[in-house]
VOVODO-586582 format. One line per field, with one value per residue (C-alpha): residue number from 1; residue in one letter; x, y, z. Coordinates in nm, 3 decimals. Layout:
// residues N
i <- [NUM/...]
aa <- [a/...]
c1 <- [X/...]
c2 <- [Y/...]
c3 <- [Z/...]
This chain:
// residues 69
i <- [1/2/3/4/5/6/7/8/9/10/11/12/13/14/15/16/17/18/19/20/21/22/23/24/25/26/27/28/29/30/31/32/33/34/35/36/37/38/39/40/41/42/43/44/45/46/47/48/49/50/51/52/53/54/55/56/57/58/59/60/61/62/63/64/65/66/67/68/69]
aa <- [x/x/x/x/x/x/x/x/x/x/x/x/x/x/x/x/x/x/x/x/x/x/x/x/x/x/x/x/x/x/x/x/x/x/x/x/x/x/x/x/x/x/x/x/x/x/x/x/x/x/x/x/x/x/x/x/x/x/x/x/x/x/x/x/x/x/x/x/x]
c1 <- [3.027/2.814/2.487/2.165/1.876/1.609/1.610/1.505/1.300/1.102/1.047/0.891/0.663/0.593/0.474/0.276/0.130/-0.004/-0.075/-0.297/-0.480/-0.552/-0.723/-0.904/-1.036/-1.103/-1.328/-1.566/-1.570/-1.933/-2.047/-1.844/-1.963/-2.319/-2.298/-2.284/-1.976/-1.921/-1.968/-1.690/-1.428/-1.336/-1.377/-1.110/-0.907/-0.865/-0.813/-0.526/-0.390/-0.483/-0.224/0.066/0.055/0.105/0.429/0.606/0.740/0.853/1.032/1.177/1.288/1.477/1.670/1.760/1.707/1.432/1.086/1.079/1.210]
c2 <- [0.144/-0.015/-0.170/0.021/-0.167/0.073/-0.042/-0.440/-0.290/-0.048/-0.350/-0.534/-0.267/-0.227/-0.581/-0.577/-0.299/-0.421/-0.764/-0.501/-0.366/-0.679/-0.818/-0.463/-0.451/-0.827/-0.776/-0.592/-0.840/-0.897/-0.567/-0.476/-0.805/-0.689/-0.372/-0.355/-0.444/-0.111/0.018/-0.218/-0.171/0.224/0.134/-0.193/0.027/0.312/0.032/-0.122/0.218/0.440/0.220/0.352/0.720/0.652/0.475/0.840/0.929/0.539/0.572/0.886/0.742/0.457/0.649/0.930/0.822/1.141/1.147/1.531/1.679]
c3 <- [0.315/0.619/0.451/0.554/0.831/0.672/0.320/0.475/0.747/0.460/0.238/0.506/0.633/0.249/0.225/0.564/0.436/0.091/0.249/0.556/0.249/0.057/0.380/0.408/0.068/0.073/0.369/0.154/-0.114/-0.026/-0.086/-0.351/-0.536/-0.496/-0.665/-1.076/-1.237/-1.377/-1.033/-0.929/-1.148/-1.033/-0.673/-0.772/-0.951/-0.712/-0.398/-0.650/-0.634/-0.321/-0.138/-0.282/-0.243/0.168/0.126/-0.092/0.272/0.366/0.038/0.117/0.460/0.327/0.046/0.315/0.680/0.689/0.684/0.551/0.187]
């Protein structure tokens, strides 16, 4: 069985795209730091996962070679 390119090529966009939303939520550190600490922690904890639910069709891509079900 030939080895699949998508399965490299989806971990790599996976990483670019985690490493893309570190430096987004990153950039409002500042702002985010301001605010109270229990104001923080939902808005850190839904950036820590808000990320993932894009990358269900990338998945999907790599197992099957199609973007739709």
């Amino acid at each position: 069985m030939k080895p699949s390119w998508r399965k490299p090529v989806g971990a790599l966009t996976i990483v670019a795209t985690a490493c893309l939303w570190v430096f987004l939520i990153a950039s409002f550190s500042k702002q985010i730091g301001a605010l109270p600490v229990l104001v923080q922690l939902p808005i850190y904890l839904v950036a820590g996962v808000a990320w993932i639910a894009p990358l269900k069709p990338l998945l999907q891509w790599m197992e099957t070679g199609r973007w739709k079900p």
